[in-house]
Every structure is written in structure tokens, then in C-alpha cells.
VODREN-642561 format. One record per residue: residue in one letter; x, z, y of N, C-alpha, C, O in turn. Coordinates in steps of 0.02 Angstrom, whole numbers, plus 50000, padded with zeros to 5 digits. Layout:
N
AXZYXZYXZYXZY/...
// end
This chain:
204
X518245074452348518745069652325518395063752291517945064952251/X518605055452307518225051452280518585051152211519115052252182/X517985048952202518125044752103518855042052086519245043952043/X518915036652134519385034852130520075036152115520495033552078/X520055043152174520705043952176520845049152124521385050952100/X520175051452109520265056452057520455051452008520945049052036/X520385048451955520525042351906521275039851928521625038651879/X521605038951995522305039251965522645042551971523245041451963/X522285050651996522795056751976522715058451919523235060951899/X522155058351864522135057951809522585054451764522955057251724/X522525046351777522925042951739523805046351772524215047751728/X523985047351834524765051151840524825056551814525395058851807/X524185060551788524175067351733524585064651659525055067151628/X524185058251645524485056951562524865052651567524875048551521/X525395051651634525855048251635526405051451641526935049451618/X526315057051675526775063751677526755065551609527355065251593/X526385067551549526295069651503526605066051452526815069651406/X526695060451446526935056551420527785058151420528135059851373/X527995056951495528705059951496528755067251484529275067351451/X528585072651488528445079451486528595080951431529125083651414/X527835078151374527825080751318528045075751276527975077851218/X528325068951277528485064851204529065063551246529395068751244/X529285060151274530115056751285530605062651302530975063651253/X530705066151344531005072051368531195074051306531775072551291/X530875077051263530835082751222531185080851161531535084451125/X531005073151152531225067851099532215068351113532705070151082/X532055065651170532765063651160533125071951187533735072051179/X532875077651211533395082051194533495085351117533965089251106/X533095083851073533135084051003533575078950979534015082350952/X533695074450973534055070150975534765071751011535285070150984/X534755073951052535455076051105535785083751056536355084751036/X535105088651050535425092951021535675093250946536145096650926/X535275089350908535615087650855536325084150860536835086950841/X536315079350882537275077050895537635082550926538105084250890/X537615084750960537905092150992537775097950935538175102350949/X537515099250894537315104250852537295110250898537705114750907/X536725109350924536535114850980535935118750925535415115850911/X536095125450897535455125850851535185129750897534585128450893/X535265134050942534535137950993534245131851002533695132350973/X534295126551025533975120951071533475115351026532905113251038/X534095113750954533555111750920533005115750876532615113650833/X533115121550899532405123450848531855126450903531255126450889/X532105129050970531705126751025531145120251021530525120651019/X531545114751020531215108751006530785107450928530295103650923/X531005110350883530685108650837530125113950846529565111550839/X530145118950856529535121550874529025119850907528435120350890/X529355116750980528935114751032528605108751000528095107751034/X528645103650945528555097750912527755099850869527215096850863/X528005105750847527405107350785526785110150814526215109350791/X526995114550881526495117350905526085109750962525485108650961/X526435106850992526155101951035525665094650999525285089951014/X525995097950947525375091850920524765091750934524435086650923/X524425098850968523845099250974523575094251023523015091751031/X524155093651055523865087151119523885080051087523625075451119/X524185078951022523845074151020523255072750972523115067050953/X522875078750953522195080150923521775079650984521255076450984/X521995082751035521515082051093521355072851139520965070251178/X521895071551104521795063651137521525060651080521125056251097/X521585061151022521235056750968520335060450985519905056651006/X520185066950974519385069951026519175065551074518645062351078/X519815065751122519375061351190519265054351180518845051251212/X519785051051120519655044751137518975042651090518735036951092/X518635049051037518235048651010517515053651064516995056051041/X517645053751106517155055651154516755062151141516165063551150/X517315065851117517175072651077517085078351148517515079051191/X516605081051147516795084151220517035093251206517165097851246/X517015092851141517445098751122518175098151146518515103251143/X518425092751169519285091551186519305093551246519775091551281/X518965096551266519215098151332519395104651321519825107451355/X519055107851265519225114251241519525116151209519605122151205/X519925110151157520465108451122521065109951172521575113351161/X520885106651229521555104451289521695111251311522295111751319/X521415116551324521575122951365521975124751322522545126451338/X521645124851225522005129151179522885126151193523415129251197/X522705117751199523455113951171524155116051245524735118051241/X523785114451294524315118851357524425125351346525015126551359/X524035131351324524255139751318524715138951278525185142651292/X524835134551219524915136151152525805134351158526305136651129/X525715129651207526375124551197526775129951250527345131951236/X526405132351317526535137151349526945141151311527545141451321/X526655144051272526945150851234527535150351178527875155051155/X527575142651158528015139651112528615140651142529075143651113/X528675137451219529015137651250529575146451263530115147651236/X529315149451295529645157551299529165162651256528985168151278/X528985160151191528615168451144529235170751107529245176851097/X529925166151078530295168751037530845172351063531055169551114/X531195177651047531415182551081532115179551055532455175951091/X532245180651013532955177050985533225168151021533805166451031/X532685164551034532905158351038533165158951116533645155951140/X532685163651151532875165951241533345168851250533615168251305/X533695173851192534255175451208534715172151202535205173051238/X534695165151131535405161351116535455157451194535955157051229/X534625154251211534735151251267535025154951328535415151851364/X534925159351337535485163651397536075162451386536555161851424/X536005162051330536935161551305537425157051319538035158351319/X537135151251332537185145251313537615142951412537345143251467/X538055141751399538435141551477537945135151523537845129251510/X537775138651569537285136051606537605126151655537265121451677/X538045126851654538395121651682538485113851624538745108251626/X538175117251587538455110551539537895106451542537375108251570/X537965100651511537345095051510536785096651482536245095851510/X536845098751430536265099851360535645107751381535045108951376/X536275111251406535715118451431535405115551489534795115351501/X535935113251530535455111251594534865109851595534395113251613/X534895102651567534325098351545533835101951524533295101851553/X533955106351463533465107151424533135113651480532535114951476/X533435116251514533145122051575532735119751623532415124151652/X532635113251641532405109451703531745107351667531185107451693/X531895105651608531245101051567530805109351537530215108451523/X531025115151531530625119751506530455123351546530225128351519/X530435123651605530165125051663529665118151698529135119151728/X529875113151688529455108051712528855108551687528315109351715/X529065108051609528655109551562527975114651572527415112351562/X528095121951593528195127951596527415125551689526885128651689/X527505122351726527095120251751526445116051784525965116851823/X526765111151743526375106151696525825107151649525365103051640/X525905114551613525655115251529525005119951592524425117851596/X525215125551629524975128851670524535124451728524105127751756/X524595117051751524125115951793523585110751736522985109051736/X524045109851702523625104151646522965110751606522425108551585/X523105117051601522495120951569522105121851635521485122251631/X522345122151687521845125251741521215119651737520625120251719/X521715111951768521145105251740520705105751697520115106251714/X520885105951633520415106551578519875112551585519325111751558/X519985117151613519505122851638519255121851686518705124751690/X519395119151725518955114151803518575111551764517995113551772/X518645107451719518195102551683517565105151607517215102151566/X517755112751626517105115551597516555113551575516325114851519/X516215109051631515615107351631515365102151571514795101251552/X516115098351543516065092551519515935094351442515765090051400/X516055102651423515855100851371515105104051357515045108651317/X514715102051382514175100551366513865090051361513325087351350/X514405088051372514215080151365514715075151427514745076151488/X514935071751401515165068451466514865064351517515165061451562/X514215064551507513615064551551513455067051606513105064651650/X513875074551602513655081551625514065079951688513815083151735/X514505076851705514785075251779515075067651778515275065151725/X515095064551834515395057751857516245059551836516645054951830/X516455066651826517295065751826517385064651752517835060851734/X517045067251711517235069051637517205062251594517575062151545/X516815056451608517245048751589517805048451593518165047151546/X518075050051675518655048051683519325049651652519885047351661/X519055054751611519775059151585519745056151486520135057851442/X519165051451482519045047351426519455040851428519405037051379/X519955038851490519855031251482520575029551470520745024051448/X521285037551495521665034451469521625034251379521765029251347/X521425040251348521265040651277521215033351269521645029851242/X520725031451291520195026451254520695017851256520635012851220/X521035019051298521445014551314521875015251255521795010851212/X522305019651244522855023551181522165021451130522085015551146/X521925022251107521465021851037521325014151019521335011450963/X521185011151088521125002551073521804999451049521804994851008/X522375001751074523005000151056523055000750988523024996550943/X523145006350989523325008550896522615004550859522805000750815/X521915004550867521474998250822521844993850822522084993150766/X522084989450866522364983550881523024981550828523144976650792/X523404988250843523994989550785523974989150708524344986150669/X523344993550693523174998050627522694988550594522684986350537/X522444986150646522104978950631522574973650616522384968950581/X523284974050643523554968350621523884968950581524034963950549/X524204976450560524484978250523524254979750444524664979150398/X523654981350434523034980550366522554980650366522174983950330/X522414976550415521734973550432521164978450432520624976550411/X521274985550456520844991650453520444991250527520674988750578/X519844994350518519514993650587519524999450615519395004150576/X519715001550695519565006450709519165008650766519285005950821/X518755012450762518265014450816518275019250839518535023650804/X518095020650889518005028350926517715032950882517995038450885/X517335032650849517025035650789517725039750737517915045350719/X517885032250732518635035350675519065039950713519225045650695/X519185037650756519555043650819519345051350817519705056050801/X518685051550836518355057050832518455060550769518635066450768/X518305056250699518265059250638518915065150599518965070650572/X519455057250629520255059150630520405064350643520705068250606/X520105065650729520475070250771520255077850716520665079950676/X519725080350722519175084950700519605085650632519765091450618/X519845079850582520315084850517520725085350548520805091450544/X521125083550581521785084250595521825092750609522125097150579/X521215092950691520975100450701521005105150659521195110850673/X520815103350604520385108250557521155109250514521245114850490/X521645104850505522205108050466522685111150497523055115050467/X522745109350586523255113250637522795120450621523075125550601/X522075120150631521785128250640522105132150556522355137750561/X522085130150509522285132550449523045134250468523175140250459/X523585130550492524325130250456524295137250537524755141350538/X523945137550575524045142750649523815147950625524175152850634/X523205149150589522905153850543523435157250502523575162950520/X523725155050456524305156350409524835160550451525015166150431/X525135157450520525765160050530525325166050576525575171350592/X524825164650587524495171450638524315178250594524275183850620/X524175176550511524195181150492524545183950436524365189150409/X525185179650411525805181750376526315183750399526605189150391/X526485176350448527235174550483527445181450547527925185350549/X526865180650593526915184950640526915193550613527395197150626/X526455195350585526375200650568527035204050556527265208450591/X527305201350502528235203150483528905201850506529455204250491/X528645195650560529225192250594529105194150647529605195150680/X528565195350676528595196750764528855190750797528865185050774/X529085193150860529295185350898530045183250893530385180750937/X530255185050824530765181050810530855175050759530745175150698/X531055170350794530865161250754531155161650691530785160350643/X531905163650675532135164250617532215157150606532315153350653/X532185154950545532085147050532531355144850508531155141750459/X531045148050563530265145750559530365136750602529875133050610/
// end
């Protein structure tokens, strides 16, 4: 496969992702709150807290961290499992009359979801090689440039807005606490929350 075409199935990876994981999800939170759909919005608020990991993995790449590729497998399983681990929220959703707007939707997008999260980890595990350096293959730039593109934006933003500078460096630095407080608050519910709650969300 040339370079090329690999680079704009890549960039249609984080263009899909974009609708997938931030707009979709946004506005059925938004939908289920006016509807007071509570299986659906706490579906979503879950799916919100756990998916952040993807955007630690894009602040990594756009800091040329080649640990993000290993970030990225964790952030697809994770969101994976956000999706169908809670036993209570799968049953309200059964519940939920399949014909109406709000279940629909939200059934099409968590299955979309649901294969997306599943070819997006296989990628990141194709791309093994990269974390030893992005050196280490001609593909592993390429999966740097939409990041890097997203990171010049927000400098650009964060610059006109208080005159702060930002570099790939800061990206990198960012991403890595950010990491380091998702691994703590996942730590916590892996060994309090779960232990006593099992896979029921409750008002987690």
C-alpha cells in the first residue's frame, strides 16, 4: 500500500473519529438530557469520562510521544468496554422501546461505535513497531500529522488568547500528566468502585 493512500485513510480514521467519538455522542447527551432519558444519559456520561483517553493520546502524538500508540490500544478497549461492561444500563437500554428516535440513534452510534473502537485498536497494534521511535517505519509520521495539525491550532488559539507559547514539547508534557491522573482516578475505581459495585454503574 503506498504512503499516500495510507495518509488519507489515516486522516478518514480521525475524521470518522471526530464524528464517532465527539459530535455523535455530544449531541445524544444533549438529546437525552431534554428527553430525560437517564439509561442513555449516563451511558454517555460514562462513555465521556472513560474516552478522554483519546484525547491524551492525541495531545502524545502531537508531542511525538511514541508511547501513544500504546496509549491508543488502552483508549479503544477501554471506551469498548464503557460501552456494554454495565449490566444495569443494558438492561434499562433493552427497555427502552426500540422504535423511537433517541434509542434508535443511540443503538446505531453504539454499535458504530462498537466497530470503530475494535478496528481503531487493531491499527494501533499494526503500528507496534512505532513505539520504539517514529523513525522505526515510513507509516508512523503519518499517524503524527493529523495530531500535529490539532496542536498547531490550539498554539495558535492558546497564543492569541494569552499570549502563551505552545510546542510539541508542551503537548507531550501535557499529555503524560494528564496520563498520569486518568491512570490514578482508573486505579481508584479498579480497586474500590469495582470491587463492591461490580458491573453495575449506579450513579457512578
Amino acid at each position: 500500500m503506498s504512503i499516500a493512500l495510507l495518509q488519507r485513510l489515516i486522516w478518514a480514521d480521525y475524521r470518522a473519529a471526530v464524528v464517532l467519538t465527539i459530535v455523535l455522542p455530544l449531541v445524544l447527551l444533549i438529546w437525552a438530557a431534554f428527553r430525560k432519558e437517564g439509561a442513555i444519559g449516563r451511558l454517555l456520561n460514562l462513555y465521556w469520562k472513560v474516552s478522554s483517553l483519546l484525547a491524551i493520546t492525541v495531545l502524545l502524538l502531537a508531542g511525538a510521544e511514541p508511547w501513544a500508540f500504546a496509549v491508543a490500544v488502552a483508549a479503544h478497549l477501554l471506551i469498548l468496554g464503557s460501552l456494554w461492561f454495565w449490566e444495569d444500563i443494558n438492561d434499562d437500554l433493552a427497555d427502552l422501546p426500540p422504535w423511537r428516535a433517541l434509542p434508535l440513534t443511540t443503538r446505531i452510534w453504539r454499535w458504530s461505535l462498537t466497530a470503530f473502537t475494535v478496528a481503531g485498536a487493531a491499527a494501533s497494534v499494526a503500528s507496534y513497531r512505532c513505539l520504539g521511535g517514529f523513525e522505526a517505519s515510513p507509516v508512523c509520521p503519518l499517524w503524527q500529522h493529523p495530531p500535529g495539525r490539532f496542536s498547531q491550532f490550539l498554539g495558535s488559539g492558546l497564543n492569541f488568547l494569552f499570549g502563551a507559547p505552545w510546542t510539541p514539547e508542551g503537548a507531550r508534557v501535557t499529555g503524560w500528566f494528564c496520563l498520569v491522573v486518568y491512570a490514578g482516578c482508573f486505579l481508584g475505581w479498579l480497586l474500590w468502585r469495582w470491587p463492591r459495585f461490580g458491573r453495575v454503574a449506579g450513579g457512578f
